[in-house]
Backbone as JSON Lines, residues from 0, in Angstrom:
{"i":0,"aa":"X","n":[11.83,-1.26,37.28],"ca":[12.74,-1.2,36.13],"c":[12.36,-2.26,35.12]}
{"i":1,"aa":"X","n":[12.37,-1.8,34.01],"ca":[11.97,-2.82,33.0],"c":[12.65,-3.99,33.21]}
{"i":2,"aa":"X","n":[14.07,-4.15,33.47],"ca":[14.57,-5.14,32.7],"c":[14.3,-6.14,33.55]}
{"i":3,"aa":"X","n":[14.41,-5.66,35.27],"ca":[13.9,-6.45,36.23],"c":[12.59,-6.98,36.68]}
{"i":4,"aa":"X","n":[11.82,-6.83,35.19],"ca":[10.13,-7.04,35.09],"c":[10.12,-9.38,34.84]}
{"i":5,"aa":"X","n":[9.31,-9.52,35.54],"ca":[9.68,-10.96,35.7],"c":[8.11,-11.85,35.39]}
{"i":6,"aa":"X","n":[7.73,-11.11,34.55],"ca":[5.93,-11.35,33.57],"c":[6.29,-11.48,32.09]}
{"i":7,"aa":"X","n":[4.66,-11.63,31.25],"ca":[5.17,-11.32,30.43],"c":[5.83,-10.16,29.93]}
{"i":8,"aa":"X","n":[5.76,-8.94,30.63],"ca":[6.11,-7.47,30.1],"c":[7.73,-7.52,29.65]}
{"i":9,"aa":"X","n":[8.1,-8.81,30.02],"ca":[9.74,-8.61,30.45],"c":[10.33,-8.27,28.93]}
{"i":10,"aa":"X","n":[11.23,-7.38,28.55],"ca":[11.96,-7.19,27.34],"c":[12.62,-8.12,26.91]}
{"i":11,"aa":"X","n":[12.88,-8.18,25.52],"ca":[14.04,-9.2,25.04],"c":[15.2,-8.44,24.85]}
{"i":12,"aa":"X","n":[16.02,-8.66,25.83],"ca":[17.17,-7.94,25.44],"c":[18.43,-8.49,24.7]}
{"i":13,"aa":"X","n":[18.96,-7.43,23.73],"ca":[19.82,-7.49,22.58],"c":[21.22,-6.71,22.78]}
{"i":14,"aa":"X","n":[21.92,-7.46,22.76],"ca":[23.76,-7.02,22.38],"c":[24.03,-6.69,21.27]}
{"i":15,"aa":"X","n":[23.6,-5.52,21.06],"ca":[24.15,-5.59,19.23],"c":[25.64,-4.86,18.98]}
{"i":16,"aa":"X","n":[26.51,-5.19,19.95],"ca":[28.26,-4.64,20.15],"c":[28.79,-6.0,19.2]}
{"i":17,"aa":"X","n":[29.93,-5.95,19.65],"ca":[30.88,-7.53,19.96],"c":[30.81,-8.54,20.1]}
{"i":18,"aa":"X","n":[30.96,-9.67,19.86],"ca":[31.07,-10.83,20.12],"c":[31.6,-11.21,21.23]}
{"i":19,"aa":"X","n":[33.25,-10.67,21.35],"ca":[34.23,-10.82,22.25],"c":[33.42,-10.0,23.4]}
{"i":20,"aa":"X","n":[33.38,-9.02,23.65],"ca":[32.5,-8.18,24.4],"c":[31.62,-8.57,25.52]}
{"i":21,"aa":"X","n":[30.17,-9.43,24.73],"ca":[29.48,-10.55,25.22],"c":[29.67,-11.48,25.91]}
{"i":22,"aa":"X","n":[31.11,-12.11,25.02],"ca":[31.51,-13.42,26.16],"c":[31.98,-13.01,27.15]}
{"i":23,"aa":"X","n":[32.18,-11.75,27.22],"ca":[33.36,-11.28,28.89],"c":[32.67,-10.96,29.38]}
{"i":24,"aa":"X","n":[31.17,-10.4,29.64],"ca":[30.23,-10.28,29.89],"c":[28.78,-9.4,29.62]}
{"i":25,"aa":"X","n":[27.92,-9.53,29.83],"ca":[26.34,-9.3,29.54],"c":[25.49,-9.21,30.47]}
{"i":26,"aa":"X","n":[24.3,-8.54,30.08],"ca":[23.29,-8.65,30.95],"c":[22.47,-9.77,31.32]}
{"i":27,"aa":"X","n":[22.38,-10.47,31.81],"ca":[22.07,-11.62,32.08],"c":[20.7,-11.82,31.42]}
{"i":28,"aa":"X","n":[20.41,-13.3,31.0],"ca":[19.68,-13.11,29.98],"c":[19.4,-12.0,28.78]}
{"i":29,"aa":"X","n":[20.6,-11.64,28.19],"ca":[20.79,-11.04,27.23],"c":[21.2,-12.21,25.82]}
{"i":30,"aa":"X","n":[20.68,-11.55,24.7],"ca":[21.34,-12.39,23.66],"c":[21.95,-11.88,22.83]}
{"i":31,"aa":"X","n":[22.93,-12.4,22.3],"ca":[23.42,-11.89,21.14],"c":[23.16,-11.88,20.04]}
{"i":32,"aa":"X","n":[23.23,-10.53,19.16],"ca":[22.32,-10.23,18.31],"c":[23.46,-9.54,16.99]}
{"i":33,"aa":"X","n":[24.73,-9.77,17.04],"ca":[25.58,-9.41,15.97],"c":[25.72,-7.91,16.1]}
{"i":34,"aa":"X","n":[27.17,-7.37,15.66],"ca":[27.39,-6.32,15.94],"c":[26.71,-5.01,14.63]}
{"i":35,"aa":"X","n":[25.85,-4.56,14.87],"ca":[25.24,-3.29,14.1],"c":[25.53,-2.76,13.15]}
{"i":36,"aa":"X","n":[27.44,-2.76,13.4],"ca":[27.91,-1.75,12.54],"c":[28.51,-2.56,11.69]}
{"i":37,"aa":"X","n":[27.71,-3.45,11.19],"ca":[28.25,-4.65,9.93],"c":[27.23,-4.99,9.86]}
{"i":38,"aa":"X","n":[26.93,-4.94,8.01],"ca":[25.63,-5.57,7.52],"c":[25.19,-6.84,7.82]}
{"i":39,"aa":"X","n":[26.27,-8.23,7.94],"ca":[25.72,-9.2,8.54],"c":[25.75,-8.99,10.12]}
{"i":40,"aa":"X","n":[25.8,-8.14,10.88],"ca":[25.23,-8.03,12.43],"c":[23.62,-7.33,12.03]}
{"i":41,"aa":"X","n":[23.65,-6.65,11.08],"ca":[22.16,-5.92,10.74],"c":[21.33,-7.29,10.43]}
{"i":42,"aa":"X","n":[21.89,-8.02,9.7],"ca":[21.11,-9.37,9.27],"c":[20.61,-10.25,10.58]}
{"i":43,"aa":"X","n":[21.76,-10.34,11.05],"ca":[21.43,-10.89,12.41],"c":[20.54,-10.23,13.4]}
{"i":44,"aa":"X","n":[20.19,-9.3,13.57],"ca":[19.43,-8.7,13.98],"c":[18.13,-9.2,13.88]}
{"i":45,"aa":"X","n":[17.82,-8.85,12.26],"ca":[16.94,-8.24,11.42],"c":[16.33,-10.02,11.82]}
{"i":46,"aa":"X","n":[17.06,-11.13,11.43],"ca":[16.76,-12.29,11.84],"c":[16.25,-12.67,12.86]}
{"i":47,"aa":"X","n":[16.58,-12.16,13.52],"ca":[16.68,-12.86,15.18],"c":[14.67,-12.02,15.94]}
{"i":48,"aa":"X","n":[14.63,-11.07,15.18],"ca":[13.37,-10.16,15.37],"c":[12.1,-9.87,14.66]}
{"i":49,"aa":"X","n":[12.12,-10.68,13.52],"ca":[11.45,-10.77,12.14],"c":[10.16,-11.65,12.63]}
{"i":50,"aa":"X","n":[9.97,-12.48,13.59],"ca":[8.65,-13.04,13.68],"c":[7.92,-12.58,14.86]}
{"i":51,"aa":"X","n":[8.61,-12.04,15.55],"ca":[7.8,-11.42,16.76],"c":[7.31,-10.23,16.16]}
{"i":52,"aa":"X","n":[5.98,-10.11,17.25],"ca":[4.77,-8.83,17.05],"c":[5.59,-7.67,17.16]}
{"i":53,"aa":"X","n":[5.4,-6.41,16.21],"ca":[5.92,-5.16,16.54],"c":[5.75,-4.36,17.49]}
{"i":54,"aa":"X","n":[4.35,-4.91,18.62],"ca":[4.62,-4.78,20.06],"c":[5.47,-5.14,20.91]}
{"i":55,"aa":"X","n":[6.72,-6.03,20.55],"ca":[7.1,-6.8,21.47],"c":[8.38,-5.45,22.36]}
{"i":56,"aa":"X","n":[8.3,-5.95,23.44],"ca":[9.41,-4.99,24.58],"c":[10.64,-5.27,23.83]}
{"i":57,"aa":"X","n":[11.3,-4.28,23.27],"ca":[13.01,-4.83,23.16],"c":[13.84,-3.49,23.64]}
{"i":58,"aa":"X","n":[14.92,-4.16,24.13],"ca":[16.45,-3.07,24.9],"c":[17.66,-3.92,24.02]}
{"i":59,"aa":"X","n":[18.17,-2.7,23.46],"ca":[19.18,-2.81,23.04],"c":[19.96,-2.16,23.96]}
{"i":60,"aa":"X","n":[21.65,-2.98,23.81],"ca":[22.86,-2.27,24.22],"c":[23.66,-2.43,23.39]}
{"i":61,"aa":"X","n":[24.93,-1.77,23.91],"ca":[26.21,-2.25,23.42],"c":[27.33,-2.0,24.17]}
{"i":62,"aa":"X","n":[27.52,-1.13,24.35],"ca":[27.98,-0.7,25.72],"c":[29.87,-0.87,25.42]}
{"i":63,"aa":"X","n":[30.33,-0.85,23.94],"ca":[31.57,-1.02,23.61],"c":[32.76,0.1,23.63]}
{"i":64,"aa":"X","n":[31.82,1.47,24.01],"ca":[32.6,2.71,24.33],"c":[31.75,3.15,24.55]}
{"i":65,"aa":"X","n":[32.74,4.99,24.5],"ca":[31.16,5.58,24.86],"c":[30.2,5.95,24.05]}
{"i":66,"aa":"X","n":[29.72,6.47,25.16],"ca":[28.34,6.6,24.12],"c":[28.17,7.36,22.63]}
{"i":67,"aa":"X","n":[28.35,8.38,22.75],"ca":[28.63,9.27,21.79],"c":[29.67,8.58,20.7]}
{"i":68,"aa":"X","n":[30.11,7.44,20.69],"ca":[31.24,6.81,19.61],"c":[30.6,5.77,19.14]}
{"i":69,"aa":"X","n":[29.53,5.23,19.85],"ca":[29.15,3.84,19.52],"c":[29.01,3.83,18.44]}
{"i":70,"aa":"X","n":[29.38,2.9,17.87],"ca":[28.89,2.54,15.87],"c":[27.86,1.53,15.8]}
{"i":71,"aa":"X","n":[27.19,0.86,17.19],"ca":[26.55,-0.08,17.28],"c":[24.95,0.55,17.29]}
{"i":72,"aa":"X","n":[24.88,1.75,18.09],"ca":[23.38,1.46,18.63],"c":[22.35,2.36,17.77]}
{"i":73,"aa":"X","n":[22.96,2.93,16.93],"ca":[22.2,4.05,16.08],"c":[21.78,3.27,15.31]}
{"i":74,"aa":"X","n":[22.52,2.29,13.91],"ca":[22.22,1.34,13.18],"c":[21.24,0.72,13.54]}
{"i":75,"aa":"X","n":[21.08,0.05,14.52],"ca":[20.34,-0.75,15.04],"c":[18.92,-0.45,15.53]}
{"i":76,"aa":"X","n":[18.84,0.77,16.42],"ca":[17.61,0.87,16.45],"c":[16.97,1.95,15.38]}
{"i":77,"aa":"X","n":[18.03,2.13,14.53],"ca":[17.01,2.25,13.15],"c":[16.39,1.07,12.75]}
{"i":78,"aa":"X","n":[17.16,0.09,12.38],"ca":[16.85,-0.88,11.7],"c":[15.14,-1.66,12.55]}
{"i":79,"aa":"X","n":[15.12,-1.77,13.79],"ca":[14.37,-1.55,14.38],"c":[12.98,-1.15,14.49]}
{"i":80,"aa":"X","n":[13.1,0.24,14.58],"ca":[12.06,1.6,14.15],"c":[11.98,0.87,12.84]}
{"i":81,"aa":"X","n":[12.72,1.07,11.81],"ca":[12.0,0.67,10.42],"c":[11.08,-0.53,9.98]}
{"i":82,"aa":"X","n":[11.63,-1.79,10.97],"ca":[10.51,-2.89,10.36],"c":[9.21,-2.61,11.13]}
{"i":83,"aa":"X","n":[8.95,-1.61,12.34],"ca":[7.73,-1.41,13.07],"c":[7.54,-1.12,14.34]}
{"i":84,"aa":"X","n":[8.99,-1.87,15.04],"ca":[8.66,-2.0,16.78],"c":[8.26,-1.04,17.08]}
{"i":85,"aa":"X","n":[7.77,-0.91,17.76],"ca":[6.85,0.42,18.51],"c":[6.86,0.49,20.24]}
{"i":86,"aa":"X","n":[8.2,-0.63,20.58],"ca":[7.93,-0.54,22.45],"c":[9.75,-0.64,22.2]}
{"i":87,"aa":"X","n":[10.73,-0.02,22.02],"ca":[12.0,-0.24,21.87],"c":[12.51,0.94,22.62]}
{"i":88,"aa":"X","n":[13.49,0.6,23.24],"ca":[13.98,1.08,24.37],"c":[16.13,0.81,24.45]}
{"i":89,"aa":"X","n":[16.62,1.76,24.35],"ca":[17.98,1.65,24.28],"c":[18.87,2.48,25.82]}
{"i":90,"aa":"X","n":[19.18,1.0,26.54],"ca":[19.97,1.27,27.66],"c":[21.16,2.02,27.47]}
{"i":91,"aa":"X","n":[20.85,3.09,27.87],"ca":[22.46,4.42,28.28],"c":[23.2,3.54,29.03]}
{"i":92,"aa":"X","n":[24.81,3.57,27.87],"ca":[25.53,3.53,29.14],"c":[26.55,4.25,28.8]}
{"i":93,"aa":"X","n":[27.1,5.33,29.23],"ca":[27.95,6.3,29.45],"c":[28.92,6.54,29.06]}
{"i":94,"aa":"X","n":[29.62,5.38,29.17],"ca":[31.29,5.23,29.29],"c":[31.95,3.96,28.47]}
{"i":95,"aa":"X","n":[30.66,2.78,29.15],"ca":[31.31,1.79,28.24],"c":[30.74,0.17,29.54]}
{"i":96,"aa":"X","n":[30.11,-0.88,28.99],"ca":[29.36,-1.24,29.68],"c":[29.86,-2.29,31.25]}
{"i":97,"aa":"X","n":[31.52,-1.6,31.12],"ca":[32.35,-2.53,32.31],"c":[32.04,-1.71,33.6]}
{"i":98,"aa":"X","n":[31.94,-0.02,33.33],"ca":[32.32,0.64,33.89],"c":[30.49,1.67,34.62]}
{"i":99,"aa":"X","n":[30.06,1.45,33.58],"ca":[28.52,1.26,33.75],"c":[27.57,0.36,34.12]}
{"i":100,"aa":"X","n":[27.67,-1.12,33.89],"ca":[26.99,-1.72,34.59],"c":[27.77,-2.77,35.36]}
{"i":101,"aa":"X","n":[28.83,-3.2,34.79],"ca":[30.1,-4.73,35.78],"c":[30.47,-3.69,36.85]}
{"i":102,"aa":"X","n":[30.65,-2.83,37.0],"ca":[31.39,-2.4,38.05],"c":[30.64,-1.54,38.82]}
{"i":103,"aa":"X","n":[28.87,-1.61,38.77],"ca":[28.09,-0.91,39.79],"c":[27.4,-2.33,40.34]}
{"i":104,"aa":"X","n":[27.54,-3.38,40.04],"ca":[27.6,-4.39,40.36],"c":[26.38,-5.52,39.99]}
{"i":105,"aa":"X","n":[25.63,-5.0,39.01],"ca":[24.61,-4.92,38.18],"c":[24.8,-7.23,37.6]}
{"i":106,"aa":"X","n":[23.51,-7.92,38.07],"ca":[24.21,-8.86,37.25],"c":[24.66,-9.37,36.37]}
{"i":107,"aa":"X","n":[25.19,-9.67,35.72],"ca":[25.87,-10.47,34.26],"c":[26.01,-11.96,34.05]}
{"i":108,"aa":"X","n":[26.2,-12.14,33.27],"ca":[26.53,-13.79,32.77],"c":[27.85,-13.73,32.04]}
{"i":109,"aa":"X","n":[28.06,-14.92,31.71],"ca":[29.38,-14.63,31.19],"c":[29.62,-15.6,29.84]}
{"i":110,"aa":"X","n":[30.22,-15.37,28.7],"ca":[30.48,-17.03,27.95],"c":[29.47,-16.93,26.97]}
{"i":111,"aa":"X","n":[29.36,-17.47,25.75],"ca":[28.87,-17.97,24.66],"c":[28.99,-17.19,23.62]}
């Protein structure tokens, strides 16, 4: 599984949901990357990804409902696709990311 890749191959993974969301919990070593569906979360993004190679591994989530509602993950990995990345990868999660990944017991972090 990618995310459990522990080389360089390993992805940078991105929260582009909530704030509040994040602090209750995440994928461990995940960062926060501002929420999508607001131009300054696009900024933040757009920031946070602007000097790395357009090879680089990235996974986005958000995981703030379901899937089909998210306002987070479409924005985003447009924004994405448009400056170049070419290895981007967006974790399904179903329902909503308590119920999809906290509660299959998947690890997390918690806080910041």
């Amino acid at each position: 599984m990618m995310l459990a890749a522990r080389d360089a191959g390993k992805p940078l993974v991105l929260q582009v949901g909530s704030h509040l969301l994040f602090q209750e919990a995440h994928i461990s070593g995940a960062e926060y990357a501002g929420p999508a569906s607001q131009d300054s979360g696009l900024g933040e993004l757009r920031a946070r990804v602007a000097p790395l190679p357009r090879s680089s591994p990235i996974v986005i989530y958000c995981g703030c409902c379901p899937w089909n509602r998210c306002p987070n993950i479409a924005p985003a990995y447009k924004l994405l696709r448009d400056m170049g990345f070419i290895r981007l990868k967006v974790l399904y999660l179903a329902n909503n990311f308590g119920a999809d990944w906290v509660d299959k017991g998947f690890p997390v972090e918690r806080g910041e």
